[in-house]
The first five atom37 places (N, CA, C, CB, O) and aatype in JSON, in Angstrom:
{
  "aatype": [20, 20, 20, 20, 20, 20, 20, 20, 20, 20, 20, 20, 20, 20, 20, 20, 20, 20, 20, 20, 20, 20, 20, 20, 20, 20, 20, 20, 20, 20, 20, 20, 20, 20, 20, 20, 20, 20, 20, 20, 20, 20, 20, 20, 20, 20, 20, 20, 20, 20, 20, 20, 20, 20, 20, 20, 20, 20, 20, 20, 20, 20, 20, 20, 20, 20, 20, 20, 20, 20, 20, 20, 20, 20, 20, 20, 20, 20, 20, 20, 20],
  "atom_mask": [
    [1, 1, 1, 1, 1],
    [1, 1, 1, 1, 1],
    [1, 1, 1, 1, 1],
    [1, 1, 1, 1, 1],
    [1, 1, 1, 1, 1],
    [1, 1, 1, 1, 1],
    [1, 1, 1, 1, 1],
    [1, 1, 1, 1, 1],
    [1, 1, 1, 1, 1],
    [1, 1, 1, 1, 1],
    [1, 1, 1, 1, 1],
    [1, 1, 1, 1, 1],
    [1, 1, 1, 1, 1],
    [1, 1, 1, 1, 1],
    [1, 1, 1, 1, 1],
    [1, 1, 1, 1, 1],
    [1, 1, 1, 1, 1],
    [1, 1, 1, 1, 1],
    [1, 1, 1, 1, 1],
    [1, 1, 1, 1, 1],
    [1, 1, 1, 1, 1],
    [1, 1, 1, 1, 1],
    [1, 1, 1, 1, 1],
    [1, 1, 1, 1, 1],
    [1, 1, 1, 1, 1],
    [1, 1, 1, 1, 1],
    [1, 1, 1, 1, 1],
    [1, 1, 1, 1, 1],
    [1, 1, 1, 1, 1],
    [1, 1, 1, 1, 1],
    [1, 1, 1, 1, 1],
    [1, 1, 1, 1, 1],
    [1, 1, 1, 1, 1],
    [1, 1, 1, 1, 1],
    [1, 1, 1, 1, 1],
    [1, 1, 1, 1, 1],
    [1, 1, 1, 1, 1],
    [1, 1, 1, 1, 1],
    [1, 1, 1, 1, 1],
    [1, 1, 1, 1, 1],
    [1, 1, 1, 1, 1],
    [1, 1, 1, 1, 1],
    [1, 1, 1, 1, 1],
    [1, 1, 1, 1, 1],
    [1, 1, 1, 1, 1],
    [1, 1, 1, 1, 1],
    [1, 1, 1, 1, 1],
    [1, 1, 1, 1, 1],
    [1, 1, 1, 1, 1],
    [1, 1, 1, 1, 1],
    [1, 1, 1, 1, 1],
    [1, 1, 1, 1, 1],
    [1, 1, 1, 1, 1],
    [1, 1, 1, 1, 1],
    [1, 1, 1, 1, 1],
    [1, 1, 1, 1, 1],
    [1, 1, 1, 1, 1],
    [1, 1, 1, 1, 1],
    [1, 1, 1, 1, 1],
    [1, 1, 1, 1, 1],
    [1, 1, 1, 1, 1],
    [1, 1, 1, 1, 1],
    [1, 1, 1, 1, 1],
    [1, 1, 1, 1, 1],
    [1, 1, 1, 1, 1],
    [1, 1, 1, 1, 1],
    [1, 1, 1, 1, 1],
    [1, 1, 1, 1, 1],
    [1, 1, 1, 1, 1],
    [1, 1, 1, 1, 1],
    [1, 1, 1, 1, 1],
    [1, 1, 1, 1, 1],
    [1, 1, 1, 1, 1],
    [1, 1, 1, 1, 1],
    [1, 1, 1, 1, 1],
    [1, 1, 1, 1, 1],
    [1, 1, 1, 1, 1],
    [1, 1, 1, 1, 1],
    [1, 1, 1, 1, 1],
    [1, 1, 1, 1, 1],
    [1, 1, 1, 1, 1]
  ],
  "atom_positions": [
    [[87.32, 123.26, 103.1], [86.27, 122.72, 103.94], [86.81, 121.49, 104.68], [85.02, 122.36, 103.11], [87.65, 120.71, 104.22]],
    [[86.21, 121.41, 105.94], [87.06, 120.27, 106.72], [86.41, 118.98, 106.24], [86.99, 120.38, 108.48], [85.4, 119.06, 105.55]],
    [[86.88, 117.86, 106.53], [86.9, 116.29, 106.04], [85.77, 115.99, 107.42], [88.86, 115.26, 106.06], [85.97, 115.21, 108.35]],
    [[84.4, 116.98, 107.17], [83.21, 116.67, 108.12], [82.21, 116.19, 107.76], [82.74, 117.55, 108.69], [82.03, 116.57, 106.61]],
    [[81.21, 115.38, 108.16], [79.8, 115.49, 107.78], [79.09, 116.96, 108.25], [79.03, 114.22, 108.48], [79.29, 117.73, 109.19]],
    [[78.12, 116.94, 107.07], [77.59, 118.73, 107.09], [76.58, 117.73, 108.19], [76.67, 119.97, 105.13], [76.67, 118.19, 109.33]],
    [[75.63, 116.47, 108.14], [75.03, 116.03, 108.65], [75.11, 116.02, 110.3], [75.06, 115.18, 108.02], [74.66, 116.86, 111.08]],
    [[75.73, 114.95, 110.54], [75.97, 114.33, 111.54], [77.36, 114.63, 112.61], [75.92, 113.16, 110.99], [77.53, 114.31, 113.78]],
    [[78.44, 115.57, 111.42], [79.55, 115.81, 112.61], [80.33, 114.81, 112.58], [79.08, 115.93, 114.06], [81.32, 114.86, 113.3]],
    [[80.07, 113.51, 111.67], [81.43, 112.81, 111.7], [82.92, 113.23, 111.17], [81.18, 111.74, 111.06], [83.1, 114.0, 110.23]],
    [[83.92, 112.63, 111.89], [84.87, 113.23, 111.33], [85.8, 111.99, 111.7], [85.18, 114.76, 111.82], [85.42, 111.1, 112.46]],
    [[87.19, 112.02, 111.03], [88.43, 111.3, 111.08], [88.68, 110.71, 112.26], [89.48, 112.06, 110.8], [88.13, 111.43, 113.09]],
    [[89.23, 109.77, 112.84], [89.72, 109.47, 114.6], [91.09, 108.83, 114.03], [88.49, 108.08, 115.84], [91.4, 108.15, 113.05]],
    [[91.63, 109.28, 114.93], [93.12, 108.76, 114.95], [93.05, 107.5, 116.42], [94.42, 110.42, 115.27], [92.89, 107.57, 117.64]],
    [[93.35, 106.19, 115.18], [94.06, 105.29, 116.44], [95.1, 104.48, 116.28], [93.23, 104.38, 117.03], [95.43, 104.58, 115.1]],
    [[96.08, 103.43, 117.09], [97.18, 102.95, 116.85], [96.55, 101.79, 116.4], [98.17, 102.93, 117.89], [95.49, 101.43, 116.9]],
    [[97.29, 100.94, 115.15], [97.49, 99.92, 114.66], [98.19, 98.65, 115.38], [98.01, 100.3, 113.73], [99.41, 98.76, 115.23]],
    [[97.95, 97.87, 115.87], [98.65, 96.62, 116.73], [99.46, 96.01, 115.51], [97.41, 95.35, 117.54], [98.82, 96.03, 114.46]],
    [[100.49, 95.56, 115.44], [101.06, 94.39, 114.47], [100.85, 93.29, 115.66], [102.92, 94.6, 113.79], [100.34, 93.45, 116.76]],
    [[101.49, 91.98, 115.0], [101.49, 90.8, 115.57], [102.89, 90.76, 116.76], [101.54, 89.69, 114.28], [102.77, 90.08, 117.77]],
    [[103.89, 91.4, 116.54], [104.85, 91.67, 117.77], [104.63, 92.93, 118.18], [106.35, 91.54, 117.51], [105.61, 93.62, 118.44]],
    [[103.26, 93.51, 118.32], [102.79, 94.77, 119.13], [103.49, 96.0, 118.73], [103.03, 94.59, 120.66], [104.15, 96.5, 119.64]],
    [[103.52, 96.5, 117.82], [104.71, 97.72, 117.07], [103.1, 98.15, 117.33], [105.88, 97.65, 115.06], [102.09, 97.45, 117.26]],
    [[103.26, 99.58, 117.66], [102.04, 100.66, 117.17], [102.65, 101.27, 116.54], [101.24, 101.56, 118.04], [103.88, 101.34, 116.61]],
    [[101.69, 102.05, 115.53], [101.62, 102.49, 114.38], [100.14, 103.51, 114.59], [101.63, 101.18, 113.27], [99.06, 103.15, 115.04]],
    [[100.43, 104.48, 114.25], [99.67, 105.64, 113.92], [98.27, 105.21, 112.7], [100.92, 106.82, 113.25], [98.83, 105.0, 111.62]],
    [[96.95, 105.05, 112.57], [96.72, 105.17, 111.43], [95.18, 106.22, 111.77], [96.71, 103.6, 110.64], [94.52, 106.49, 112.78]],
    [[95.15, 106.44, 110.87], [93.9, 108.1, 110.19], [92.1, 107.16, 110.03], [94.68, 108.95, 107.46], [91.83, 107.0, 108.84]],
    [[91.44, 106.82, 110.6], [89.93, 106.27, 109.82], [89.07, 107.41, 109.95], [89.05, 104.83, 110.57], [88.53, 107.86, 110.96]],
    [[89.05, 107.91, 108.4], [88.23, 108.6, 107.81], [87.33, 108.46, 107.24], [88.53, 109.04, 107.36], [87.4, 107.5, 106.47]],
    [[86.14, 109.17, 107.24], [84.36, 108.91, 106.64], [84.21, 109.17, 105.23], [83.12, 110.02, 107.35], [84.64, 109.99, 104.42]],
    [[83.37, 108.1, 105.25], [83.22, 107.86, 103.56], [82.39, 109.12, 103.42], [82.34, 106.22, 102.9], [81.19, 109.14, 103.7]],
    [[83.21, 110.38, 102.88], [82.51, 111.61, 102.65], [82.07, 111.57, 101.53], [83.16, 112.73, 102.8], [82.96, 111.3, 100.72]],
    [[80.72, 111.78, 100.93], [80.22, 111.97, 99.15], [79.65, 114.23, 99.44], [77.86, 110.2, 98.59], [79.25, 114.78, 100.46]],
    [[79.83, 114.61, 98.51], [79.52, 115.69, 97.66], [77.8, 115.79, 97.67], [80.21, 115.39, 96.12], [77.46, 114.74, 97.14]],
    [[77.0, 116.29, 97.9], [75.55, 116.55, 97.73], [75.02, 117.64, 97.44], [74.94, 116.31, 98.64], [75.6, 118.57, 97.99]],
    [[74.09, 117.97, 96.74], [73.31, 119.48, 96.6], [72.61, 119.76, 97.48], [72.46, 119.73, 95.55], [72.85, 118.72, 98.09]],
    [[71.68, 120.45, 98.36], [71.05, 120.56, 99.5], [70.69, 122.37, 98.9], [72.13, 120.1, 101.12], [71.47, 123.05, 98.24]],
    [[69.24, 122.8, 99.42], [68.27, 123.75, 99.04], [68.66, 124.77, 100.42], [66.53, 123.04, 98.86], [68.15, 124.51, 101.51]],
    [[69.46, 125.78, 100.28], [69.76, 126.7, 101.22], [69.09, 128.18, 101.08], [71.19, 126.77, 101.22], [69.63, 129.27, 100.84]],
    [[67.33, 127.75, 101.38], [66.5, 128.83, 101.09], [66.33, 128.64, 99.14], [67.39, 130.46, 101.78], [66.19, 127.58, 98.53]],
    [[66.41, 129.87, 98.64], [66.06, 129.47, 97.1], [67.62, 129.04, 96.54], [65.27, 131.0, 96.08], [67.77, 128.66, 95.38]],
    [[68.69, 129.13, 97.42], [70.05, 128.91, 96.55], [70.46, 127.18, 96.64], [71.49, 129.99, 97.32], [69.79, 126.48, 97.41]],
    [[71.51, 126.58, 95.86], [71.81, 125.05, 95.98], [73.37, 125.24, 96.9], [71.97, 124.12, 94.12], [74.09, 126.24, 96.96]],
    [[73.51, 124.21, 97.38], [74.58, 124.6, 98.12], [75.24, 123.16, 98.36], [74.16, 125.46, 99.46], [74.59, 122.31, 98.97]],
    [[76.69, 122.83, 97.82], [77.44, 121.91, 98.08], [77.6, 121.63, 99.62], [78.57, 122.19, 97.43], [77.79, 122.53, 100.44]],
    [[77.53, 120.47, 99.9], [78.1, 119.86, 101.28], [78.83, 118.82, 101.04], [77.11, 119.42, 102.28], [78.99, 118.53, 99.85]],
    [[79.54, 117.88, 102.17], [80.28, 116.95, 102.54], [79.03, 116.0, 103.29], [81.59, 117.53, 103.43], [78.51, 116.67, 104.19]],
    [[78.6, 115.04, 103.19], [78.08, 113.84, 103.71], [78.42, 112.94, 103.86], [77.43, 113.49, 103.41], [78.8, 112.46, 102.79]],
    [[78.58, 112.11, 104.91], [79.16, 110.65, 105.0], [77.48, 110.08, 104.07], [79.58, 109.9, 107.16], [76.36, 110.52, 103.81]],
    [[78.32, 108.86, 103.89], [77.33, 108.03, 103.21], [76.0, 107.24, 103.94], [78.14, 107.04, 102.63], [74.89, 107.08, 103.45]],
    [[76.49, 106.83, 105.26], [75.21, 106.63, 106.17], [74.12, 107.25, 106.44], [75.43, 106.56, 107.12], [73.06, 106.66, 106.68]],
    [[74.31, 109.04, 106.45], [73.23, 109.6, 105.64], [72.48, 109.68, 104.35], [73.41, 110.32, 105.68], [71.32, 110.08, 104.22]],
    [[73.39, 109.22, 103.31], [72.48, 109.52, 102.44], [71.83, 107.92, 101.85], [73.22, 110.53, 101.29], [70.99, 107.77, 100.97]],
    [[72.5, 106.86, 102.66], [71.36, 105.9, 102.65], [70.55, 106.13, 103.51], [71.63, 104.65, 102.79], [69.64, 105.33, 103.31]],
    [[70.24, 106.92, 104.61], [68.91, 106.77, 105.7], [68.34, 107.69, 104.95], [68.98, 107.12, 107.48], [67.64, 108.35, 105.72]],
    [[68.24, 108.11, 103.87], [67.72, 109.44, 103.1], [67.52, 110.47, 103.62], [66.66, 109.38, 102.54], [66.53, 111.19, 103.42]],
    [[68.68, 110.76, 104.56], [68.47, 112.32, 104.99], [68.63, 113.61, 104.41], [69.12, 112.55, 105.86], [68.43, 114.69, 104.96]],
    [[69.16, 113.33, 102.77], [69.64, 114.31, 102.35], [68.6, 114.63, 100.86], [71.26, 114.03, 102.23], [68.78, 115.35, 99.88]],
    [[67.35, 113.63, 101.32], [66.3, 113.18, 100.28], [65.56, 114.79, 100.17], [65.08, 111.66, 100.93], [64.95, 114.96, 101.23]],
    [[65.43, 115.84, 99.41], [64.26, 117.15, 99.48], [64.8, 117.85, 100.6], [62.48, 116.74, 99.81], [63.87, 118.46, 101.13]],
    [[66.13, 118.08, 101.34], [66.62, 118.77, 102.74], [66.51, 120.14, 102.19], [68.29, 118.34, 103.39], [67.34, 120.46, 101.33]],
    [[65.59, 121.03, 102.57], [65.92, 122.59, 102.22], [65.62, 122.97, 104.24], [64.38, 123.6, 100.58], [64.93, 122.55, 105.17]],
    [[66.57, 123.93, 103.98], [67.13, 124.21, 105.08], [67.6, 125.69, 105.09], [68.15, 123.28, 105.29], [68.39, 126.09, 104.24]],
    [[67.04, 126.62, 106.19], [67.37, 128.43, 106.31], [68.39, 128.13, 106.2], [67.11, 129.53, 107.58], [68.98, 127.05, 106.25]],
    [[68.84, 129.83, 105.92], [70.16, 130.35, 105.84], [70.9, 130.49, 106.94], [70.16, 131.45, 105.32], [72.13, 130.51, 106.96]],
    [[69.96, 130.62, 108.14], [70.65, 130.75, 109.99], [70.68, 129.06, 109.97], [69.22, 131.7, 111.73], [71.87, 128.89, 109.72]],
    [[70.36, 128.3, 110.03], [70.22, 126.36, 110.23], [71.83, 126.39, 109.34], [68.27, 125.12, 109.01], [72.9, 126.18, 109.92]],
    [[71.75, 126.62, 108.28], [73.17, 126.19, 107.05], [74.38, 126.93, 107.85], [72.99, 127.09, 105.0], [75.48, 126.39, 107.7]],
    [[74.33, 128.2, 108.77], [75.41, 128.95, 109.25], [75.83, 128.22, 110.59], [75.0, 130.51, 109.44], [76.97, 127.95, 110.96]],
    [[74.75, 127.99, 111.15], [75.12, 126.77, 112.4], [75.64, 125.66, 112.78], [74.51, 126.38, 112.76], [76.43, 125.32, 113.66]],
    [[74.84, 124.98, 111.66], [75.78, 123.82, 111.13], [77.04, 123.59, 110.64], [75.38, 123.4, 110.37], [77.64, 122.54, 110.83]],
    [[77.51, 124.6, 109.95], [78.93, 124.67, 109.57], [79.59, 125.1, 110.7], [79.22, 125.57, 108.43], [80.77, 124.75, 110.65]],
    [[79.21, 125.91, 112.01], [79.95, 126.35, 112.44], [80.29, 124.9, 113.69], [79.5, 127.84, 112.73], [81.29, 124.74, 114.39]],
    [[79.17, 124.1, 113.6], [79.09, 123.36, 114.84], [79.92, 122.12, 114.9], [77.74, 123.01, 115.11], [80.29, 121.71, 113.8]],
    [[80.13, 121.72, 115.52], [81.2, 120.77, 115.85], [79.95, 119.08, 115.46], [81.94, 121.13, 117.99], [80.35, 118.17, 114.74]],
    [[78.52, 119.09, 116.16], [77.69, 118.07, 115.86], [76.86, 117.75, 114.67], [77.01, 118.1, 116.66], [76.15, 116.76, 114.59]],
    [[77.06, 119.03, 113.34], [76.65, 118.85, 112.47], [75.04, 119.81, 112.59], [76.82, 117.37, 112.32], [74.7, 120.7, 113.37]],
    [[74.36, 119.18, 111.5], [73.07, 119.85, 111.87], [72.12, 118.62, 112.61], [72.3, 120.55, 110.38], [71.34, 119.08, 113.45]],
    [[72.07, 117.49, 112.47], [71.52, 116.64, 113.02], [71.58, 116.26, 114.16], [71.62, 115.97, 112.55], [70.61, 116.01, 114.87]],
    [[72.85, 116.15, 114.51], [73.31, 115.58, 115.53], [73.64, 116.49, 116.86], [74.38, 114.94, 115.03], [74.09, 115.96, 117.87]]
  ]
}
């Protein structure tokens, strides 16, 4: 599974690092992804969440169809977003 929010579609950005005599440097900022259960019709179903969702309690009682759960995975913005 990719390093996504099932939510929102966040994902990794790659940008250069400045030192103090201007060397760039490659570095990775990646989302604080947590693990969640989520109600996919009567089944439970693991996702990836950044954490900014699950303090705005979006992931508070989320049951969600089986066509909504197939979309979302497939989509680049998440299901929210």
């Amino acid at each position: 599974m990719a390093r996504r929010c099932f939510l929102s579609g966040k994902k990794a950005v790659t940008l250069k690092r400045v030192s103090h005599s201007h060397i760039r440097t490659n570095h990775k900022f990646k989302p604080n992804l947590q693990t969640v259960t989520i109600l996919v019709g009567n089944n439970k179903k693991k996702v990836k969440v950044c954490t900014k969702m699950i303090k705005a309690g979006k992931t508070i009682g989320l049951k969600i169809t089986s066509k909504e759960y197939k979309r979302a995975k497939r989509s680049e913005s998440g299901l929210i977003g």
